[in-house]
N, C-alpha and C positions, 0 to 999 in steps of 0.2 A: 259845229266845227269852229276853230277856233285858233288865229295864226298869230303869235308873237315874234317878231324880228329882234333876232338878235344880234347889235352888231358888233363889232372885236377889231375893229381901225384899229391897228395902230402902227407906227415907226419904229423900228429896233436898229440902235448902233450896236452892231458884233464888232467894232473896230479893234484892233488889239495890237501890241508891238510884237516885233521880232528881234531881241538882242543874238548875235555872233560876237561869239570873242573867247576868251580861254579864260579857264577858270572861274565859272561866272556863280559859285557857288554862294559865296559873298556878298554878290550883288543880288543874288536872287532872297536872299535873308534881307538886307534893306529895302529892298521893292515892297517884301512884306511888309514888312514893320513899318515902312515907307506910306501904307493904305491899300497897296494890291491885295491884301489879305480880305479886303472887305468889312470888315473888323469879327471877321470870322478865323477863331483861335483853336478849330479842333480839323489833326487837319490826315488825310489817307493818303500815307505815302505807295503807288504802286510800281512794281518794277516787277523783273524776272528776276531768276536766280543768278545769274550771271553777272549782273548789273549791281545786284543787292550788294554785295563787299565792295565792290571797286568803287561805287559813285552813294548810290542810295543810302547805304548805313549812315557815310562821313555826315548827309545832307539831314536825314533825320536827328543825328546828333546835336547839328545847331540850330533845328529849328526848337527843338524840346529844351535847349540853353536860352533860345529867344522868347522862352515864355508859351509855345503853341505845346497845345495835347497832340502829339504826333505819334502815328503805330505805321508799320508796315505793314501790306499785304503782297505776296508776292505767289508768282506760279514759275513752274519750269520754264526754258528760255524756246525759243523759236515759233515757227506760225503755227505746229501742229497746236500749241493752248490757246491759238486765239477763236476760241470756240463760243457758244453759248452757254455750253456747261462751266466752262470755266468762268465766264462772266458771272455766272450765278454763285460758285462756290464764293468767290470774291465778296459778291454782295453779302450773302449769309457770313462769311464773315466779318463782314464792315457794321451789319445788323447785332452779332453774337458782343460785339465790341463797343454797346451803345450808339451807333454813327446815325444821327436823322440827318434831317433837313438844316441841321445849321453847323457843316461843316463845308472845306473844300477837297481837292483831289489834286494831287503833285504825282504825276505821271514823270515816272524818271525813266529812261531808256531808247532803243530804238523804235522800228516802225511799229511791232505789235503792241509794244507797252502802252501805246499813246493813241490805237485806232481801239486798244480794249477802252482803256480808259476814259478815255472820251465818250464812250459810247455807256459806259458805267454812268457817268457822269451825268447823262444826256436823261437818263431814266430813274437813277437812285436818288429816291422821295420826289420823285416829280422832274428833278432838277436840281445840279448842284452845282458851281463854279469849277473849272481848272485849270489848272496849267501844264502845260508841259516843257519837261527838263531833256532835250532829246541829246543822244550820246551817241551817236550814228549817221555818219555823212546820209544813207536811206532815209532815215528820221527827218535831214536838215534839207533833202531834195525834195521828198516825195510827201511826208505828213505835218511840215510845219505850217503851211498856208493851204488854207481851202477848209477843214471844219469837215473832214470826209472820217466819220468812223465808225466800225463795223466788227463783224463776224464771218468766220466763213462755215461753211456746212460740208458735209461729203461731199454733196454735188456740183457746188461750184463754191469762189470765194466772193468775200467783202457783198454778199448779196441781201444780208441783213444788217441793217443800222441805219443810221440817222445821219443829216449834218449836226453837227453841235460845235462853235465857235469857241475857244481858250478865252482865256484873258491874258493869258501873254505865255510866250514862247521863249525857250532859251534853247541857243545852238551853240556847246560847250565843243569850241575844236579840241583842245586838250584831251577830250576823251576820245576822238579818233588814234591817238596814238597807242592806245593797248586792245583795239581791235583786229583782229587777225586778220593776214592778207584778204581772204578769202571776201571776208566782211565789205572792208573799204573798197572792193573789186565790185562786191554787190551794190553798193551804193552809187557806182560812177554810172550804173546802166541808166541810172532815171536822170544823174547827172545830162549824161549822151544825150538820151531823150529829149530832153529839150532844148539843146542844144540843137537838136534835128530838125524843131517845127517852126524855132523861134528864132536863131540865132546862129547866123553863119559865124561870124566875129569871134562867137564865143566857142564854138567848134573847135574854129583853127586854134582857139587860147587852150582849150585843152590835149590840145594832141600837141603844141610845143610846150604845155608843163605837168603833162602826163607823171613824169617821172618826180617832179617836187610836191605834186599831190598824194602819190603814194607815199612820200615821207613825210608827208603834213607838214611843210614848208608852212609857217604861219602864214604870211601876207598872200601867197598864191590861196590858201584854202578860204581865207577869209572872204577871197574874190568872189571864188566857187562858190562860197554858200551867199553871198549877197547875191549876185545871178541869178542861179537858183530861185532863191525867193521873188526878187522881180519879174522875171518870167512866168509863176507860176499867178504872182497875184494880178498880175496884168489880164491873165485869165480870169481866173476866178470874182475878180472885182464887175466881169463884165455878166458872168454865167455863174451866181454863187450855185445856184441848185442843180446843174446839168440839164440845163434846155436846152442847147446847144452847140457852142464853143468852148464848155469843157470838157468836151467827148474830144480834145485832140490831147488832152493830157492823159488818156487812151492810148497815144501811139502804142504800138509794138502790144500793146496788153490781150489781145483777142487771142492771138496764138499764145502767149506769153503766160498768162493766167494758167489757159488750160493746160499747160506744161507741167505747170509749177504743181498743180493738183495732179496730174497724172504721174508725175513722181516720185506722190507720198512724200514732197516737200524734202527730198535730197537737194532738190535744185534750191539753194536761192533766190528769193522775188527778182533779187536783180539780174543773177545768172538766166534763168527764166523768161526776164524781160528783152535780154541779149538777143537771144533767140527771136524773141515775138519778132523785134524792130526787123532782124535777119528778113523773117518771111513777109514784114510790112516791106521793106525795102523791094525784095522778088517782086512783089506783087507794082511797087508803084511802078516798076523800070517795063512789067508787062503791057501796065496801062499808060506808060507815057510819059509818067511827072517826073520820073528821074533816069538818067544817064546809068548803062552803067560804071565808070569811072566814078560817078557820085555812090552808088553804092556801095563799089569797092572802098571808097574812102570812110566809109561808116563799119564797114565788114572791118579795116584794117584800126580804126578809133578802139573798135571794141575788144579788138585783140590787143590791142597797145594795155588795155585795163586790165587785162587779164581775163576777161570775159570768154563767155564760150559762145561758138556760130553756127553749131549744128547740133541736132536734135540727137540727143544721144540713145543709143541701139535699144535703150530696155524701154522707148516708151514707144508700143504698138501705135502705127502711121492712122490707121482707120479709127482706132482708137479717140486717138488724136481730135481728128476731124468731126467725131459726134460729138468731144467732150468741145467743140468750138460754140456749138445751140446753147450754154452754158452761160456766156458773156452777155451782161447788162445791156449792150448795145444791141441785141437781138432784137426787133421787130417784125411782127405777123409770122414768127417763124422762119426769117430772112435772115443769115450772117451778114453783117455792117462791120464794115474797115474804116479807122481813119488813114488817110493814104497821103507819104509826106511827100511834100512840092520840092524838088532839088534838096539842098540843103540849106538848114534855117526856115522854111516856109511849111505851110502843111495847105492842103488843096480845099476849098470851100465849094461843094456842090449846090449850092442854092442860098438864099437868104437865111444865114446861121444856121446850115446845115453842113456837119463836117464830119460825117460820115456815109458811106457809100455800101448800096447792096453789093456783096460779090457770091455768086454759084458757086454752091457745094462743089462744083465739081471745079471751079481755075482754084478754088483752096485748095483741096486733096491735090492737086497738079505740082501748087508751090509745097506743099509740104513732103511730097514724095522726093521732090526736086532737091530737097534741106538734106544731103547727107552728108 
């Protein structure tokens, strides 16, 4: 017998920027040609269909004028395509299309364009560079910092994938303004969200410019998405891989999730997430960390957004509560809450543990309670 050690040291900088600002189409063409390119000239633009005319085409256009081999690949819009199968049709096309190993990936769109992509990214030839071009307040809250991207399956989401780091991010305000209420409503939830564990300050700034957010006021949105990002990588910088203090960018997602799947994806991620934070909230004010006058003021935030606070009639309560064993946070078979502390704070049960067992049965309690 016979043992060779093999050892694989090494240091990796995933560091990357974040640009916010409007119209950053332009700058994202000099960044290239700037050296973000890597001096890689062949390049996979991916989007939805929805995205594809309004943002994606113009963007292909001047990269193929700057000199890059540049093709689209695109799928239907929403999270029912953020599948495995569709990842793969993708691939076999980017394969069908000559694309090896010495190309990059320009993820243009919201949340799923950019959790496909990434995750395309993370595995086609090994490994391949990207960015993302995000067009969705969701996108500029929820998947521009952290390197979290994935697939979801029947049985639950985001359960398959990888982390994989961009090399730079662009948060184009400008295209929140041709996204429909509904949309920029979905995006204020994970806004809220952190808002709820991190930041009282930033709470009250949303709920007295609620109304200039919804009309993408530049200088207020700009705010929002700079927030946003430091909040989230204040996390992430500390927990890149989820060992334990970034299970509170979890809030509201345990029931939230499983909504989101039990509704065949009528609901929006962030309509979806509304709800979760709803029944995180019931739950902390049972156990103590918040008031409730505190959670009426998160009940009342979320209505201001146009968000919805109760589980709507078509999604079976029991249902509900098996599809909760679902969520990532499960251990030994045990539902785990992260549970928020008042407002701005979230509760830490032990050294970097921030998440708490709760019994099937005070769940099904809060959730019968949700009507």
């Amino acid at each position: 017998m016979s043992i060779f050690n093999v050892e694989l040291k090494k240091v990796v900088d995933d560091s990357y920027e974040i640009e916010a600002g409007f119209d950053l189409s332009d700058k994202l063409i000099k960044d290239l040609l700037g050296g973000l390119d890597g001096g890689l000239k062949k390049v996979a633009v991916i989007t939805d269909d929805v995205v594809k005319p309004l943002y994606a085409a113009p963007i292909l256009n001047k990269l193929i004028e700057a000199g890059y081999a540049a093709e689209m690949f695109s799928f239907p819009a929403g999270e029912k395509s953020k599948t495995r199968e569709v990842k793969a049709l993708i691939e076999d096309e980017m394969l069908e299309h000559e694309y090896r190993r010495d190309c990059f990936i320009l993820a243009i769109g919201g949340g799923v364009v950019t959790d496909l992509s990434g995750f395309i990214a993370g595995t086609f030839g090994r490994g391949v560079p990207f960015i993302n071009y995000a067009t969705t307040l969701l996108a500029a809250a929820d998947a521009s910092v952290g390197g979290k991207t994935a697939v979801d399956t029947p049985r639950a989401t985001n359960l398959i994938g990888m982390f994989n780091q961009p090399k730079k991010v662009y948060i184009d305000i400008a295209c929140w303004k041709t996204l429909p209420y509904a949309q920029l409503s979905s995006g204020m939830a994970e806004t809220i969200k952190h808002a709820c564990f991190a930041d009282r300050e930033f709470f009250d700034y949303l709920d007295k410019n609620m109304e200039k957010i919804m009309a993408v006021d530049p200088e207020v949105c700009e705010h929002v998405a700079e927030v946003n990002c430091k909040i989230k990588y204040n996390v992430v910088m500390q927990d890149e891989r989820e060992k334990g203090l970034r299970e509170v960018l979890n809030l509201g997602h345990t029931v939230g999730r499983a909504i989101e799947t039990l509704s065949d994806y009528r609901l929006l991620h962030g309509q979806a997430v509304s709800i979760g934070l709803i029944a995180q909230c019931a739950l902390s004010v049972k156990m103590g960390y918040m008031t409730e006058s505190e959670a009426s003021a998160v009940t009342a935030l979320l209505k201001k957004a146009g968000l919805p606070v109760a589980i709507p009639d078509y999604i079976d309560r029991d249902a509900l509560v098996k599809k909760l064993y679902t969520d990532k946070k499960v251990r030994n078979g045990k539902l785990r809450f992260v549970i928020q502390k008042g407002i701005g704070d979230v509760v830490c049960f032990g050294e970097d543990v921030y998440a708490t067992p709760v019994d099937e049965a005070t769940a099904a309690e809060i959730i019968k309670n949700m009507q």
